[in-house]
C-alpha positions as CSV (number, residue, x, y, z in Angstrom):
1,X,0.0,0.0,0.0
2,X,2.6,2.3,1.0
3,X,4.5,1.8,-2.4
4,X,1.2,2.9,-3.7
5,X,0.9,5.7,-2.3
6,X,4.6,6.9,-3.2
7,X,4.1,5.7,-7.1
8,X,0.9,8.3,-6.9
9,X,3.1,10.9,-5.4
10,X,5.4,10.4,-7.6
11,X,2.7,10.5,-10.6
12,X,1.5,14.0,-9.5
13,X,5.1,15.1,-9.4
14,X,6.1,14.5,-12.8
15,X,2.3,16.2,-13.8
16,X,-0.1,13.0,-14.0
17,X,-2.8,12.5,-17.3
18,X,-5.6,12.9,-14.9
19,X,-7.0,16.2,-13.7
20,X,-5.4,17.4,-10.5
21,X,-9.4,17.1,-8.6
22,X,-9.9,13.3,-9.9
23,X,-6.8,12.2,-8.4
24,X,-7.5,13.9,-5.4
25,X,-10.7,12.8,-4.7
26,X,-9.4,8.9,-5.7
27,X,-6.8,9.3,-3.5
28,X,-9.3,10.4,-0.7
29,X,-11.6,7.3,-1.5
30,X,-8.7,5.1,-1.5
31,X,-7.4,6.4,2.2
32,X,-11.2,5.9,3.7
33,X,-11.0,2.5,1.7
34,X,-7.9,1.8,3.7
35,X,-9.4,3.4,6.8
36,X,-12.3,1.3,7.0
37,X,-10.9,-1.7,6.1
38,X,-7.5,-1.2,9.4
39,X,-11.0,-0.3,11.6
40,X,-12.7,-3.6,10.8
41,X,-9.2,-5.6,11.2
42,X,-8.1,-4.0,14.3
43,X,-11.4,-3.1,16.1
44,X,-9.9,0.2,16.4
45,X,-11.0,3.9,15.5
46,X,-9.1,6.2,13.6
């Protein structure tokens, strides 16, 4: 996940295809994604 998340960073450096607000908002749905799915696995809030 965290290799992910630093090939996306890497993406928006060099100027990524998609619009700057698309990625954004899939890069917020991926996080809650993630956030949910640690929550259910661990019992614990974030």
């Amino acid at each position: 996940i965290a290799k992910t998340i630093e090939a996306e960073r890497d993406n928006m450096a060099y100027g990524s295809p998609q619009p700057h607000e698309q990625l954004l908002k899939a890069k917020i749905e991926d996080f809650l994604e993630l956030k949910r799915i640690i929550e259910k696995e661990t019992g614990d809030i974030i």
